[in-house]
mmCIF file as Biopython writes it, N, C-alpha, C and O atoms, coordinates in Angstrom:
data_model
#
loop_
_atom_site.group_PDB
_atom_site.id
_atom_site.type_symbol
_atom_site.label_atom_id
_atom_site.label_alt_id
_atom_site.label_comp_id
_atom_site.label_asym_id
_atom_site.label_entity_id
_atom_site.label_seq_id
_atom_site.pdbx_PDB_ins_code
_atom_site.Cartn_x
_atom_site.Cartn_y
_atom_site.Cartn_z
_atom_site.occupancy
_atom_site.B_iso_or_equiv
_atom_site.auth_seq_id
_atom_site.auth_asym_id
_atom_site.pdbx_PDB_model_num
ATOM 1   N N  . UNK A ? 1  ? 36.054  16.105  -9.268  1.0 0.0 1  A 1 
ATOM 2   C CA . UNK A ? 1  ? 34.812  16.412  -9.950  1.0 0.0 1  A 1 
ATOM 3   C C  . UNK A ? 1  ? 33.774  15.306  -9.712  1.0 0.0 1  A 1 
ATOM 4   O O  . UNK A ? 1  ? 32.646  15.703  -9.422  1.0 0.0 1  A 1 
ATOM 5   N N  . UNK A ? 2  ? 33.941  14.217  -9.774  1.0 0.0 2  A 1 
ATOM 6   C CA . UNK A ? 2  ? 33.399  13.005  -9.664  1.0 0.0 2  A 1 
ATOM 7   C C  . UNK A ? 2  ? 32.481  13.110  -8.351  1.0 0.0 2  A 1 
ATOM 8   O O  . UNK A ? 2  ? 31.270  12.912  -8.452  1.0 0.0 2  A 1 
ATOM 9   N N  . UNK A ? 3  ? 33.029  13.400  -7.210  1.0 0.0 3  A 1 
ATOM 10  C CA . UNK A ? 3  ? 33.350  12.792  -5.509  1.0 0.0 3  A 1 
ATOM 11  C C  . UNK A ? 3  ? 31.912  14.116  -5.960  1.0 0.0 3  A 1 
ATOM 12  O O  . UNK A ? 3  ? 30.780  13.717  -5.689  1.0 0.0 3  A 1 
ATOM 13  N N  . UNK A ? 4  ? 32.005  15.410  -6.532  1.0 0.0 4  A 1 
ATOM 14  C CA . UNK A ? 4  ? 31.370  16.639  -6.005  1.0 0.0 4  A 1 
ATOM 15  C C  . UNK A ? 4  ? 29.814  16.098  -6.401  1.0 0.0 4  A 1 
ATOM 16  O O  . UNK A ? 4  ? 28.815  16.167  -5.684  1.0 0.0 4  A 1 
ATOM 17  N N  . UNK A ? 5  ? 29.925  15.514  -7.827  1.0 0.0 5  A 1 
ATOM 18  C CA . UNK A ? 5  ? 28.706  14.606  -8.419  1.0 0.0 5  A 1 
ATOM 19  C C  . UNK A ? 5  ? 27.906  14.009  -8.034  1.0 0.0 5  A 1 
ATOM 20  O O  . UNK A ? 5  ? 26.690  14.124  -8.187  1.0 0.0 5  A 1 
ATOM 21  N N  . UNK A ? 6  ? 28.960  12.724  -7.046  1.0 0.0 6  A 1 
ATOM 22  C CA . UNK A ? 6  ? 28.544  11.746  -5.783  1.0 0.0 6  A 1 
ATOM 23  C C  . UNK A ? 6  ? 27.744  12.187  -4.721  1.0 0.0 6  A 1 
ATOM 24  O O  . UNK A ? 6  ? 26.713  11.693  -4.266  1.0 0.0 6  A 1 
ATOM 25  N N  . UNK A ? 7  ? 28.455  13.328  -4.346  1.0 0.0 7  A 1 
ATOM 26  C CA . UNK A ? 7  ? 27.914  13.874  -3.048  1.0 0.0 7  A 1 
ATOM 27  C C  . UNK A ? 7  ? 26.494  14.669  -3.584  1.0 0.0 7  A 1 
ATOM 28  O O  . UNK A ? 7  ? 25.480  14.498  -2.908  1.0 0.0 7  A 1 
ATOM 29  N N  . UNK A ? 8  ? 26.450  15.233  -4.373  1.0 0.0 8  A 1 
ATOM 30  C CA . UNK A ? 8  ? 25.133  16.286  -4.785  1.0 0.0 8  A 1 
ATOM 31  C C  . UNK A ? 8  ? 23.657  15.139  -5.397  1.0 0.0 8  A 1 
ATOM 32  O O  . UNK A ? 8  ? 22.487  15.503  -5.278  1.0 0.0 8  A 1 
ATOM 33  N N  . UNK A ? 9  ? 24.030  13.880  -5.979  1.0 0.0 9  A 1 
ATOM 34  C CA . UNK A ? 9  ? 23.554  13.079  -6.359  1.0 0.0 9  A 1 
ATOM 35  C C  . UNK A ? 9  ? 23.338  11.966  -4.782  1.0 0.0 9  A 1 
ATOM 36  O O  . UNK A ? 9  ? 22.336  11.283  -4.993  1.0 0.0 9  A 1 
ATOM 37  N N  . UNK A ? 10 ? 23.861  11.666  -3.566  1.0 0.0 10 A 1 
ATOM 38  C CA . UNK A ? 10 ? 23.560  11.326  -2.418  1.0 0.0 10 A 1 
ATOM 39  C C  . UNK A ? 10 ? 22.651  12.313  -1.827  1.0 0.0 10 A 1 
ATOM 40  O O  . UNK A ? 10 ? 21.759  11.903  -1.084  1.0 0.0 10 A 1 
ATOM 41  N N  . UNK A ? 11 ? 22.771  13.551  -2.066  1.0 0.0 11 A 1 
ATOM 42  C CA . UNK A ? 11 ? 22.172  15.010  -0.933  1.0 0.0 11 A 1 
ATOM 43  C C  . UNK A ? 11 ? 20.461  14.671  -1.746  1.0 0.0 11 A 1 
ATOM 44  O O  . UNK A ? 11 ? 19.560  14.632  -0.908  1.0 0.0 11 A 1 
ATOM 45  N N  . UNK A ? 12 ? 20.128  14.505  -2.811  1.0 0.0 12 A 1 
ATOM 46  C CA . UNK A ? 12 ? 19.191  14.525  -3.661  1.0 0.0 12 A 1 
ATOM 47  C C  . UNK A ? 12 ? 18.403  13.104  -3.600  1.0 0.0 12 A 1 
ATOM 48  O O  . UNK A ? 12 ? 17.178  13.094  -3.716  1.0 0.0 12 A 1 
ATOM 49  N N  . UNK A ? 13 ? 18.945  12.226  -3.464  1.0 0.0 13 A 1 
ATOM 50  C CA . UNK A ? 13 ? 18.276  10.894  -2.970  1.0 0.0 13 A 1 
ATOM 51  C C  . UNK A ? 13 ? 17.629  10.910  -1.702  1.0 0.0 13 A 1 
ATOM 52  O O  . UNK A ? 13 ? 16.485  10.459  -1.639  1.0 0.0 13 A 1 
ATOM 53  N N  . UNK A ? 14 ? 18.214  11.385  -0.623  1.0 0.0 14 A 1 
ATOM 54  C CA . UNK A ? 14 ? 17.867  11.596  1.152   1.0 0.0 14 A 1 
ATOM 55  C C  . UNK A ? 14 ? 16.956  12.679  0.818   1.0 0.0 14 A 1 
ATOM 56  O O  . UNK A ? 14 ? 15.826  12.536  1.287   1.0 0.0 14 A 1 
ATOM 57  N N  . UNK A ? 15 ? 17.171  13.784  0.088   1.0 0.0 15 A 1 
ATOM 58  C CA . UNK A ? 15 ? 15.933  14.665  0.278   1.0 0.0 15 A 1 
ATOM 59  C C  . UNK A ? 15 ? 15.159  14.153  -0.542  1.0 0.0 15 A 1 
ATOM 60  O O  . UNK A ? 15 ? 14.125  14.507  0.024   1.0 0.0 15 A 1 
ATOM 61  N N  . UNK A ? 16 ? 14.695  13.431  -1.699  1.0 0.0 16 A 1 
ATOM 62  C CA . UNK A ? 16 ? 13.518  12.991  -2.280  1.0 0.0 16 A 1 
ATOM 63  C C  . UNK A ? 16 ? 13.056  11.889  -1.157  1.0 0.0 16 A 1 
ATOM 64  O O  . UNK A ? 16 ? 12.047  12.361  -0.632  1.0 0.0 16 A 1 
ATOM 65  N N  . UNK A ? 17 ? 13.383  10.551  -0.534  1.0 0.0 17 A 1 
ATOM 66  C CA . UNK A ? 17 ? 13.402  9.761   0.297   1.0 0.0 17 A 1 
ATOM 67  C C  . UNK A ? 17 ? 13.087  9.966   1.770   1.0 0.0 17 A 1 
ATOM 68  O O  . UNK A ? 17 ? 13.785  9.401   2.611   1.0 0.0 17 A 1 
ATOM 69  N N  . UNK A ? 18 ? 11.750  10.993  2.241   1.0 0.0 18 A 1 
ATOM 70  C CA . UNK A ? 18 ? 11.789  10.846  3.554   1.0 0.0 18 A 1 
ATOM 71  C C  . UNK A ? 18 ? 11.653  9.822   4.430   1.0 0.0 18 A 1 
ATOM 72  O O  . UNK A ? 18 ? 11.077  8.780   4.115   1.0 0.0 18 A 1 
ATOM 73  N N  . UNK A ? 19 ? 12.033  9.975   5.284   1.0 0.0 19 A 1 
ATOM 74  C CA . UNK A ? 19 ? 12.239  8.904   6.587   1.0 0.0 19 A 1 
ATOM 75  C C  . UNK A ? 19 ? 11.056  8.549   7.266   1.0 0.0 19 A 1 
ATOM 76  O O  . UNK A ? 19 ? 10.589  9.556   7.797   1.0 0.0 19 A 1 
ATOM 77  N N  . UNK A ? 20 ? 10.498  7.731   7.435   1.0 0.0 20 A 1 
ATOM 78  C CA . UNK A ? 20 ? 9.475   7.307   7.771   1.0 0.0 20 A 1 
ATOM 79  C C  . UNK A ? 20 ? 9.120   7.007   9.503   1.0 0.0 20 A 1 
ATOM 80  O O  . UNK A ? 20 ? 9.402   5.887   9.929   1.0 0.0 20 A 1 
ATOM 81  N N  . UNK A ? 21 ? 8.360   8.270   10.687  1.0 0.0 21 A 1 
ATOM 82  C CA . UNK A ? 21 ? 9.103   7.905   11.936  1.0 0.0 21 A 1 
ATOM 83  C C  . UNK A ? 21 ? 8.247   6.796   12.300  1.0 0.0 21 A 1 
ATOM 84  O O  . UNK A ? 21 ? 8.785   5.956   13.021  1.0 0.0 21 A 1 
ATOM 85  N N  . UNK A ? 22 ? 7.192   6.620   12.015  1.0 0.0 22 A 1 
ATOM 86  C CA . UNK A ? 22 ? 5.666   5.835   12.308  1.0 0.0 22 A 1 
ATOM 87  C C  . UNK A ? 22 ? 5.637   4.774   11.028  1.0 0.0 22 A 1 
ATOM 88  O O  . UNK A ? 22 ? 5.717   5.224   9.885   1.0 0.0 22 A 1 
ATOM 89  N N  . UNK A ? 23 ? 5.495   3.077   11.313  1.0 0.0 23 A 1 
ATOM 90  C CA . UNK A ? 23 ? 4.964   2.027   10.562  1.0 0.0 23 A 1 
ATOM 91  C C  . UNK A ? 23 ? 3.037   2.552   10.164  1.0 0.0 23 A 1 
ATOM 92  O O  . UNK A ? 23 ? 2.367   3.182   10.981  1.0 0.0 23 A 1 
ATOM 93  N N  . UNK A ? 24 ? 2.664   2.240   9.205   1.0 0.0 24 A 1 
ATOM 94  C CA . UNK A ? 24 ? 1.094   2.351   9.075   1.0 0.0 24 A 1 
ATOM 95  C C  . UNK A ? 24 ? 1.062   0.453   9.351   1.0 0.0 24 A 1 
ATOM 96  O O  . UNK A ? 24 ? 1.915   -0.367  9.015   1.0 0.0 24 A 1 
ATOM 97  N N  . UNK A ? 25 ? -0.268  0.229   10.081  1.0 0.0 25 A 1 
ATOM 98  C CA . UNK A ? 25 ? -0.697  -0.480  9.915   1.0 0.0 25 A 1 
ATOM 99  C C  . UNK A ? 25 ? -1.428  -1.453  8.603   1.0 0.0 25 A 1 
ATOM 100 O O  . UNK A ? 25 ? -2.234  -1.056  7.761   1.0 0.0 25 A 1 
ATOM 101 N N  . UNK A ? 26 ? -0.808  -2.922  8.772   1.0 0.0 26 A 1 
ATOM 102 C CA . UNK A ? 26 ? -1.792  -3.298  7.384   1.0 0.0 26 A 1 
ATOM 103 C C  . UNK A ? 26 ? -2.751  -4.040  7.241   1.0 0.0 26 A 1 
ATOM 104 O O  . UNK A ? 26 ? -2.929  -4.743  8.236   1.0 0.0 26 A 1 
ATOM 105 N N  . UNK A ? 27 ? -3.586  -4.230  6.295   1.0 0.0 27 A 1 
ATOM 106 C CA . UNK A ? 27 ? -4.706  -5.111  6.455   1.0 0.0 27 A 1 
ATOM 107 C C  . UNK A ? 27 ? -5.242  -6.076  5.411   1.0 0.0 27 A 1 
ATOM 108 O O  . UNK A ? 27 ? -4.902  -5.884  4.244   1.0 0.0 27 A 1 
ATOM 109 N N  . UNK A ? 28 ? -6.001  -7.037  5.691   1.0 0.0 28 A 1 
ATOM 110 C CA . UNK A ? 28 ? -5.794  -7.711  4.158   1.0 0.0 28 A 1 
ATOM 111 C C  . UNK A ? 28 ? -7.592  -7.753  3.689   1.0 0.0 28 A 1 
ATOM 112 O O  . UNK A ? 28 ? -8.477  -8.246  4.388   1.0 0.0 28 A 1 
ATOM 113 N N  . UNK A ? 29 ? -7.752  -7.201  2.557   1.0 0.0 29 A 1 
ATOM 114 C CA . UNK A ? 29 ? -8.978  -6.809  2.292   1.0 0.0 29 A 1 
ATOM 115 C C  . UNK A ? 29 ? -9.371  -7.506  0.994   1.0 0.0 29 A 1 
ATOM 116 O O  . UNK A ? 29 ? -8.999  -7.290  -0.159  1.0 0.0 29 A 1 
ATOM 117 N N  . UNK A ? 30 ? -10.287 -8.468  1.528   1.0 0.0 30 A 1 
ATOM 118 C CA . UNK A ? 30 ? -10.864 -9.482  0.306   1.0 0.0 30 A 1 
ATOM 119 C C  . UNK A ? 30 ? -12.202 -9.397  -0.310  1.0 0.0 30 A 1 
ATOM 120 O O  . UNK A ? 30 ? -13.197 -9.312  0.411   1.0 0.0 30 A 1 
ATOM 121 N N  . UNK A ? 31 ? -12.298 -9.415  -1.691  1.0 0.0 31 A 1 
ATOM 122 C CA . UNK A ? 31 ? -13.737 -9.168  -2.140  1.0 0.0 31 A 1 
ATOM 123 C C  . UNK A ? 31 ? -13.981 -10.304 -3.157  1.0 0.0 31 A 1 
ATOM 124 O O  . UNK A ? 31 ? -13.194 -10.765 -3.984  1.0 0.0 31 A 1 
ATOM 125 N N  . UNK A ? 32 ? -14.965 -10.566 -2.959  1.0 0.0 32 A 1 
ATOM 126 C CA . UNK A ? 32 ? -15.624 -11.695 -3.919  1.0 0.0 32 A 1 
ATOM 127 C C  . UNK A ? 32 ? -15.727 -11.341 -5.790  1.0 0.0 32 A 1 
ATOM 128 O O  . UNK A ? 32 ? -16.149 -10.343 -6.375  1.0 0.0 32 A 1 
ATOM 129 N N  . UNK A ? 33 ? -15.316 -12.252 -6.162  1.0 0.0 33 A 1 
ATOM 130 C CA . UNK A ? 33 ? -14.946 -12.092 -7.757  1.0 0.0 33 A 1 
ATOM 131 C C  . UNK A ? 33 ? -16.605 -12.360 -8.089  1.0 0.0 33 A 1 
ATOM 132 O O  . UNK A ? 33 ? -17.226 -13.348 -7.698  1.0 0.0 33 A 1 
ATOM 133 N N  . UNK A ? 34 ? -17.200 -11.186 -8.946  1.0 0.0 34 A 1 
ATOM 134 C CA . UNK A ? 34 ? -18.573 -11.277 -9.349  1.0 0.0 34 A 1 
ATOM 135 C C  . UNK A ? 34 ? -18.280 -11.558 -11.025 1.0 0.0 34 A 1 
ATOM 136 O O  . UNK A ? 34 ? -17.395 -10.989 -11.663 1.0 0.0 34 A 1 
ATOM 137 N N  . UNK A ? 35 ? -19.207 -12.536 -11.558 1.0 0.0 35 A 1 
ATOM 138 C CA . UNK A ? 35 ? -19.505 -12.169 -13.038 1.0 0.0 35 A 1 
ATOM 139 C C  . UNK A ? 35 ? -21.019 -12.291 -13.545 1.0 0.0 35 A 1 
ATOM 140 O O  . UNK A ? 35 ? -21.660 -13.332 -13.398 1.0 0.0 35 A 1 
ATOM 141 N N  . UNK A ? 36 ? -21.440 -11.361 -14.038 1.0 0.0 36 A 1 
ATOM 142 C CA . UNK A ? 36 ? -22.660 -11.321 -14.690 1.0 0.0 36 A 1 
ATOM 143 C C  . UNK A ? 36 ? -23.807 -11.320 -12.835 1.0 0.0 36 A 1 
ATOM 144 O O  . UNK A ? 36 ? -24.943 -11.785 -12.741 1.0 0.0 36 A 1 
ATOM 145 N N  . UNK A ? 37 ? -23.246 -10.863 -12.029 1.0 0.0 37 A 1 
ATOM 146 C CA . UNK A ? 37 ? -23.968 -10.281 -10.751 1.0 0.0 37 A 1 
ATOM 147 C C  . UNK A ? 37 ? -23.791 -11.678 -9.772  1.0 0.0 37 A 1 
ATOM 148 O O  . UNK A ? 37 ? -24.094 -11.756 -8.581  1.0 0.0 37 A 1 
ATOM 149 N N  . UNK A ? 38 ? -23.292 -12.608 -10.513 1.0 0.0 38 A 1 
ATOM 150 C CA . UNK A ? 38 ? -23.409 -13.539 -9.884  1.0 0.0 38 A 1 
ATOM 151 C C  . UNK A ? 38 ? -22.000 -13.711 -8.683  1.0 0.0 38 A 1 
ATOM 152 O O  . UNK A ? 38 ? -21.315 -12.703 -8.512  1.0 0.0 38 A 1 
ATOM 153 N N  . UNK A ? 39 ? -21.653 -14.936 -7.942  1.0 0.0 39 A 1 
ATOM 154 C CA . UNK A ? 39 ? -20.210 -14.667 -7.365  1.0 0.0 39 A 1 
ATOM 155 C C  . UNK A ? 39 ? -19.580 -15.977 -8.066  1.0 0.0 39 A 1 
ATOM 156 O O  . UNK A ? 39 ? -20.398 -16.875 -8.265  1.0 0.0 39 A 1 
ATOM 157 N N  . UNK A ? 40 ? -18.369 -16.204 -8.435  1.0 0.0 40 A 1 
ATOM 158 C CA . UNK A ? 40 ? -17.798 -16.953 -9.373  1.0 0.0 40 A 1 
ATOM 159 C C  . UNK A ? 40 ? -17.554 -18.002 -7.877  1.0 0.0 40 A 1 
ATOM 160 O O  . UNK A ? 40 ? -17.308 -17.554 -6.757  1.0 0.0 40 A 1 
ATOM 161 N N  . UNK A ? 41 ? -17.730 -19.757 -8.309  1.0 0.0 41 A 1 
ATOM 162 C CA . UNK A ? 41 ? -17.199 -20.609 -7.910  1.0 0.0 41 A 1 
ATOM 163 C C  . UNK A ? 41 ? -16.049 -21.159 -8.279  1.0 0.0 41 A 1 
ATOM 164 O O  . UNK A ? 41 ? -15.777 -20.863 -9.442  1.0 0.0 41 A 1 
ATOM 165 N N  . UNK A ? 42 ? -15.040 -22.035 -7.616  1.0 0.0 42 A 1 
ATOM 166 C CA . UNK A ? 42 ? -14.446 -23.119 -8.214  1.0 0.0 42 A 1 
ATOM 167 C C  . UNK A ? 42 ? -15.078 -24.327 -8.079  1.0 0.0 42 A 1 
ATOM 168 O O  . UNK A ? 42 ? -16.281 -24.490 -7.873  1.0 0.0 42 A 1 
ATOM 169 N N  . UNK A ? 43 ? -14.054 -25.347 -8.225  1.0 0.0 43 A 1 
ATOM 170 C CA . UNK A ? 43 ? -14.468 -26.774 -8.585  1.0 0.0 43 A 1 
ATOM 171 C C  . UNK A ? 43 ? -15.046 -27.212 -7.001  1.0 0.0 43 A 1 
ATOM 172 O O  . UNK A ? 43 ? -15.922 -28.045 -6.766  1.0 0.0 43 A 1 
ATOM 173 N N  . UNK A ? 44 ? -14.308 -26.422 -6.043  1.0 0.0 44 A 1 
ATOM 174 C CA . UNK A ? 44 ? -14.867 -27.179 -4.825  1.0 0.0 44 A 1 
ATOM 175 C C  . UNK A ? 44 ? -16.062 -26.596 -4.413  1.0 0.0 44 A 1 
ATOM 176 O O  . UNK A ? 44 ? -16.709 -27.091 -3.490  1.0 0.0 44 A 1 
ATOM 177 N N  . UNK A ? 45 ? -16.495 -25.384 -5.125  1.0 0.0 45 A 1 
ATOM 178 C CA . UNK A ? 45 ? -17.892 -24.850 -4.154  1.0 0.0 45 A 1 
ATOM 179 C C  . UNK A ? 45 ? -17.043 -23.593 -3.947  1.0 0.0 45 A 1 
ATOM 180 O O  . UNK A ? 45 ? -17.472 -22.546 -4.433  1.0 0.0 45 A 1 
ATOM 181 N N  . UNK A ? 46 ? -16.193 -23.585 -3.456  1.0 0.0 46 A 1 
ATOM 182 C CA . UNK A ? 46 ? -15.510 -22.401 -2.366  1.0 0.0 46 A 1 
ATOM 183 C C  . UNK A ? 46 ? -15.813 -20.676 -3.796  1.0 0.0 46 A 1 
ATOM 184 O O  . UNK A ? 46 ? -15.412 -20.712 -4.960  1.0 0.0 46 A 1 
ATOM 185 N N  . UNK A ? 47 ? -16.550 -19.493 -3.177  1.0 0.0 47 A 1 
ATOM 186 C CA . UNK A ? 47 ? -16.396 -18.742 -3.756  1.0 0.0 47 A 1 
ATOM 187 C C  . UNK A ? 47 ? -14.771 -17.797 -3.917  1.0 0.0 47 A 1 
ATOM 188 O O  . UNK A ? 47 ? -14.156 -17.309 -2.969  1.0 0.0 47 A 1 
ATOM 189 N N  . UNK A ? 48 ? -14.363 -17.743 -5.376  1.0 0.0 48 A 1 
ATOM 190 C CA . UNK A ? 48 ? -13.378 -17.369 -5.701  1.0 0.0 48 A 1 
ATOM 191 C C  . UNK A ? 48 ? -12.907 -15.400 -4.689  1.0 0.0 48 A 1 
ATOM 192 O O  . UNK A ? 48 ? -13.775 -14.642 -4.259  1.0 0.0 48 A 1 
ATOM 193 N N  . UNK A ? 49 ? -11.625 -15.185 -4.627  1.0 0.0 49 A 1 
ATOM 194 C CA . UNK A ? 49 ? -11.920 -13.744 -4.204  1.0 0.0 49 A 1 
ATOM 195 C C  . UNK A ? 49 ? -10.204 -13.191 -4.427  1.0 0.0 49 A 1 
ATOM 196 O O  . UNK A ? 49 ? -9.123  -13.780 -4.396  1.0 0.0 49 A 1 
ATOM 197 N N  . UNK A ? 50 ? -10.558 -11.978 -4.624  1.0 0.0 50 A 1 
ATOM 198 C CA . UNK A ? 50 ? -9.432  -11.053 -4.980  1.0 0.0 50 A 1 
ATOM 199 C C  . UNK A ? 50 ? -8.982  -10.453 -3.725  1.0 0.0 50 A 1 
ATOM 200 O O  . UNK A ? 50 ? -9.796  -9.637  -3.294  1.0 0.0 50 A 1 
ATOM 201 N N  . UNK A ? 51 ? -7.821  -10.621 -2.926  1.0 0.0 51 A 1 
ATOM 202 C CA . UNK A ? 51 ? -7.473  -10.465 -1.747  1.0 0.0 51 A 1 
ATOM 203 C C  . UNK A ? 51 ? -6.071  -9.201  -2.527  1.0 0.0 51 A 1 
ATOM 204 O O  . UNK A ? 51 ? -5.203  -9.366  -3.384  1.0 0.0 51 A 1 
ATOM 205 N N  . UNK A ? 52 ? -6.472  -8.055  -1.709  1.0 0.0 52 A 1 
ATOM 206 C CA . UNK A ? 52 ? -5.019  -6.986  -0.974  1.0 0.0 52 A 1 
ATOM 207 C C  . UNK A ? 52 ? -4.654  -6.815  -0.016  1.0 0.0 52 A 1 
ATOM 208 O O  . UNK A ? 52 ? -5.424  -7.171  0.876   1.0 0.0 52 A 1 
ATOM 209 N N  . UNK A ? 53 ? -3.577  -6.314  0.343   1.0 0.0 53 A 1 
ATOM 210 C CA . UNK A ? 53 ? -3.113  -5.921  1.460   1.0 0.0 53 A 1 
ATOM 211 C C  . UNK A ? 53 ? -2.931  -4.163  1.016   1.0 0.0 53 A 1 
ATOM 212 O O  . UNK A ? 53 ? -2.399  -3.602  0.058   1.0 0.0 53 A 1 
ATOM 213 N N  . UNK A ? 54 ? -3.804  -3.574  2.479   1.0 0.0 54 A 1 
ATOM 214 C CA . UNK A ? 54 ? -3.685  -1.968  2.166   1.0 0.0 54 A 1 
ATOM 215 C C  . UNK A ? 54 ? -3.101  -1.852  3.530   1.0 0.0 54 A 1 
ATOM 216 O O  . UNK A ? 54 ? -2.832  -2.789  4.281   1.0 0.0 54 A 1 
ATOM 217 N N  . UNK A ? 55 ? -2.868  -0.016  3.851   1.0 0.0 55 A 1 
ATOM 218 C CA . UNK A ? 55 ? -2.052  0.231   4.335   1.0 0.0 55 A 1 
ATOM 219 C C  . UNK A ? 55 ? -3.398  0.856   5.520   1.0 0.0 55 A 1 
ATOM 220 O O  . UNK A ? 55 ? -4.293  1.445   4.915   1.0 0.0 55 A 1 
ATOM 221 N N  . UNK A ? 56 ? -3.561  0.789   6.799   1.0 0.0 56 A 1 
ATOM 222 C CA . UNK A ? 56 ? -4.940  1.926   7.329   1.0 0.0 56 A 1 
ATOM 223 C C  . UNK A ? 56 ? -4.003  2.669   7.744   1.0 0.0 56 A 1 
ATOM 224 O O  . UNK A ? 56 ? -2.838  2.338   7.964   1.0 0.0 56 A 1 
ATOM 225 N N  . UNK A ? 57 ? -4.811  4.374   7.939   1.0 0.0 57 A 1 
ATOM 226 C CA . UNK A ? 57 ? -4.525  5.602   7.855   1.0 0.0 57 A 1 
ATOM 227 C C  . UNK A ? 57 ? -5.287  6.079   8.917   1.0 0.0 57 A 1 
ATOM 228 O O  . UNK A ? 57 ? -6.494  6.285   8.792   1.0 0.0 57 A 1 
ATOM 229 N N  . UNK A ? 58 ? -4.646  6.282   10.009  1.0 0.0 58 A 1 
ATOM 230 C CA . UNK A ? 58 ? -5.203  7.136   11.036  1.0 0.0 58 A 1 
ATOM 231 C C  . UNK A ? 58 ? -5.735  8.385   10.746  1.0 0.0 58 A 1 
ATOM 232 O O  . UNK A ? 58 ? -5.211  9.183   9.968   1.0 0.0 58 A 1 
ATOM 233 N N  . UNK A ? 59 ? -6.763  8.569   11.357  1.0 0.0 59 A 1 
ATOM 234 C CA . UNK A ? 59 ? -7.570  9.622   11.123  1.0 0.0 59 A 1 
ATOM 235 C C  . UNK A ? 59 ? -7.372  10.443  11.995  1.0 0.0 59 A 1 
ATOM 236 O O  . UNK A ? 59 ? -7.200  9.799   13.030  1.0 0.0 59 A 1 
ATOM 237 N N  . UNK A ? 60 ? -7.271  11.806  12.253  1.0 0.0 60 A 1 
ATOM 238 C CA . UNK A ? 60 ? -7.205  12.977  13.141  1.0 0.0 60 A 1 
ATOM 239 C C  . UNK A ? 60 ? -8.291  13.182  13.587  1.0 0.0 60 A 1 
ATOM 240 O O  . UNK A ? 60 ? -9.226  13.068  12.795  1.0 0.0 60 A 1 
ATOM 241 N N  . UNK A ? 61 ? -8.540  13.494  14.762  1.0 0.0 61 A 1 
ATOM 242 C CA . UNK A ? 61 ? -9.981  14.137  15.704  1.0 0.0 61 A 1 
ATOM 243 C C  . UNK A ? 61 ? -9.089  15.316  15.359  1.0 0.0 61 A 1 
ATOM 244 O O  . UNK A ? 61 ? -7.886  15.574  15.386  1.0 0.0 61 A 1 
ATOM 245 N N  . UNK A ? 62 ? -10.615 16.121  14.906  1.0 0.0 62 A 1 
ATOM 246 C CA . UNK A ? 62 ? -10.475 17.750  14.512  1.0 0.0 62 A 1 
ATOM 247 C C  . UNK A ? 62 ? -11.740 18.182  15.660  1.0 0.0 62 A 1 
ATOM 248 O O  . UNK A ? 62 ? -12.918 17.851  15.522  1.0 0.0 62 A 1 
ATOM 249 N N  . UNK A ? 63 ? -11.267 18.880  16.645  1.0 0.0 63 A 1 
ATOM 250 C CA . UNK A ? 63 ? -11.569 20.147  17.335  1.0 0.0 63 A 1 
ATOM 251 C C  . UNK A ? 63 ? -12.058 21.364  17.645  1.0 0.0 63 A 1 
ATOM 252 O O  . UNK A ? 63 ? -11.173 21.959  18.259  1.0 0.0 63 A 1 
ATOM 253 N N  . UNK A ? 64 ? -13.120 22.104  17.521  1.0 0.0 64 A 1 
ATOM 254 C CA . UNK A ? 64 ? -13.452 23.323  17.441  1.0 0.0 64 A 1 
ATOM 255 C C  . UNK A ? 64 ? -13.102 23.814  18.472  1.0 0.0 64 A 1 
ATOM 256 O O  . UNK A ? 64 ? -13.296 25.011  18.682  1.0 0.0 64 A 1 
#
C-alpha cells in the first residue's frame, strides 16, 4: 500500500515540475533609491540603489 502511495505521490511531483529544455538568460537591473524626488546619498557621495537580478524573455517575431 505504501510503495502504491510512493509511486502516485513521485508520478505527481514530475508532472507538476516541468523540465526546463532552454536556460533564460539573466540580468542585473539597478535603480536609484529616490526620497522626496530626490536620489538618496551615503556617507561617501555614492548614490544609494536597489539592484535585481531578472530573468530576459525572448520575444517571438510574429509573421503575417
Amino acid at each position: 500500500m505504501n510503495y502504491i502511495i510512493s509511486v502516485f505521490a513521485l508520478v505527481a511531483v514530475i508532472a507538476t515540475n516541468p523540465v526546463r529544455s532552454e536556460e533564460h538568460e539573466t540580468k542585473k537591473v539597478c535603480v536609484d533609491v529616490m526620497k522626496d524626488g530626490k536620489p538618496v546619498k551615503d556617507a561617501k557621495g555614492v548614490t544609494k540603489q536597489n539592484c535585481k537580478t531578472v530573468r530576459e524573455h525572448k520575444k517571438l517575431e510574429v509573421t503575417k
